[in-house]
C-alpha positions in Angstrom: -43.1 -17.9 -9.8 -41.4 -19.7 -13.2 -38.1 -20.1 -13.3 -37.9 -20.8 -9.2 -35.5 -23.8 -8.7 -37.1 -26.8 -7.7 -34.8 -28.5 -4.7 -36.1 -32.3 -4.0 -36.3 -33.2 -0.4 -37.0 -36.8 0.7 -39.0 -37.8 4.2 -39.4 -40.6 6.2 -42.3 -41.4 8.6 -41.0 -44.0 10.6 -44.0 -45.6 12.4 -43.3 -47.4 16.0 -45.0 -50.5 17.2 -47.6 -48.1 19.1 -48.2 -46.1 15.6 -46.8 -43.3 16.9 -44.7 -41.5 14.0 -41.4 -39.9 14.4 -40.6 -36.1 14.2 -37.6 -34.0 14.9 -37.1 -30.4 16.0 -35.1 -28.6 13.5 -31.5 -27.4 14.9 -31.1 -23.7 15.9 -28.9 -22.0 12.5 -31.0 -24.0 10.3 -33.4 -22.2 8.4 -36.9 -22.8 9.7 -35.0 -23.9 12.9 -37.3 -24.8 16.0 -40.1 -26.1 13.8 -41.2 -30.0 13.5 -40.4 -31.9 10.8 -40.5 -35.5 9.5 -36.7 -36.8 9.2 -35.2 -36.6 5.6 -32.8 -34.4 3.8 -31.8 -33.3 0.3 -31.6 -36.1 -2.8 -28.0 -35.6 -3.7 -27.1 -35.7 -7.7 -26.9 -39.3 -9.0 -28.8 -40.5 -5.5 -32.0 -42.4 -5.7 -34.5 -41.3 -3.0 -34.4 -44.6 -1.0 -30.6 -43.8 -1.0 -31.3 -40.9 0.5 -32.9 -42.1 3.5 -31.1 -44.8 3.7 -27.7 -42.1 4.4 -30.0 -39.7 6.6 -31.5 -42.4 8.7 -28.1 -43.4 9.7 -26.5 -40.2 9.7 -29.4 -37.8 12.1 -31.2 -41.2 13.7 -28.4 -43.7 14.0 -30.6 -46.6 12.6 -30.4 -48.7 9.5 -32.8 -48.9 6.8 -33.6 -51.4 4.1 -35.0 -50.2 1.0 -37.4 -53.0 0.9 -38.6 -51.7 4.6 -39.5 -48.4 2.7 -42.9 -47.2 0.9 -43.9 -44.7 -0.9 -46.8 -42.8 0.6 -47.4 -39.7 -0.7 -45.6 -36.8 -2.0 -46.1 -32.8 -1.2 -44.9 -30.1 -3.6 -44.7 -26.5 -1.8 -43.8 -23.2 -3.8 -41.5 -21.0 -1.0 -40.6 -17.6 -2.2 -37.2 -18.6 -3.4 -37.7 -22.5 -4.5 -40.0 -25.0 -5.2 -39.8 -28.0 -2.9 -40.9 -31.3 -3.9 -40.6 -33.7 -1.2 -42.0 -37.5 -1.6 -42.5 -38.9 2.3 -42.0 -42.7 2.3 -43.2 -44.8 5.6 -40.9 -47.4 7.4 -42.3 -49.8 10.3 -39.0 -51.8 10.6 -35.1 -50.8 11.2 -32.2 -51.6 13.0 -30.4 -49.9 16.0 -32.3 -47.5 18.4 -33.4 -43.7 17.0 -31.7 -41.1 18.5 -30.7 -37.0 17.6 -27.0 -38.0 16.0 -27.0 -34.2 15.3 -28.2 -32.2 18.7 -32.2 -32.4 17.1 -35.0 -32.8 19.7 -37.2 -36.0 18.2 -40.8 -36.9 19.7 -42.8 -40.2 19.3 -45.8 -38.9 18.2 -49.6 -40.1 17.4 -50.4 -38.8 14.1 -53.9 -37.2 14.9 -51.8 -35.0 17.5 -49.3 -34.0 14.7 -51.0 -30.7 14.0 -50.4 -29.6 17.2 -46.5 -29.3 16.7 -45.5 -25.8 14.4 -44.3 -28.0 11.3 -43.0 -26.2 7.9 -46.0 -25.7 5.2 -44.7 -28.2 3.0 -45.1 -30.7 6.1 -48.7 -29.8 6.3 -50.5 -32.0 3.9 -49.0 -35.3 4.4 -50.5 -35.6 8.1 -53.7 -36.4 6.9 -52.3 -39.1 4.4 -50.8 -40.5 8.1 -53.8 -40.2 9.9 -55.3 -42.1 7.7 -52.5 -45.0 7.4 -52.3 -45.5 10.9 
């Protein structure tokens, strides 16, 4: 698979006083649409991935982020059959404003040991163990 383009995604695991971790339903028209995902979106050229989040927190969730409220957790790198995705999922405990689907999207509270039992994309597959663990 050389020579696939490798697209950089950035996700957020935002983590409520209950350590339950946020996930949204991905829009019908989307590709993958109806699966579960953690919040995020595409690193834009000459955008840090903090930045990132920081525009698709407020843009999909309607909350703002700090970058100092953001850490790094782990990342997941996933080869689909016509990119490479490498997607670094940061965790956030504290925000302003209240969450909610800016764009239509479904979102669920959800404990992290019951996150397997959602239908999440592949590349969302490995980091639930790094949560389980955190939390």
């Amino acid at each position: 698979m050389s020579g696939a383009r490798l697209v950089l995604v950035v996700a957020i695991a935002l983590i409520d006083a209950d350590g339950r971790v946020l996930i949204a339903q991905r829009p019908a028209g989307k590709s993958m649409a109806g699966l579960w995902e953690f919040p995020g979106g595409k690193v834009e050229a000459g955008e840090r991935p903090e930045e990132t989040l920081i525009r698709e927190c407020a843009e999909e969730l309607g909350i703002e982020v700090k970058a100092a409220c953001l850490a790094p957790l782990t990342f997941a790198s996933h080869a689909y059959e016509d990119f490479h995705l490498l997607m670094p999922l940061y965790v956030c405990r504290r925000w302003t404003g209240e969450v909610r689907g800016r764009e239509g999207q479904a979102l669920k509270w959800v404990r992290p040991v019951k996150l397997r039992d959602f239908d999440m994309p592949p590349a969302d597959l490995p980091l639930i163990p790094h949560l389980i663990d955190l939390v």
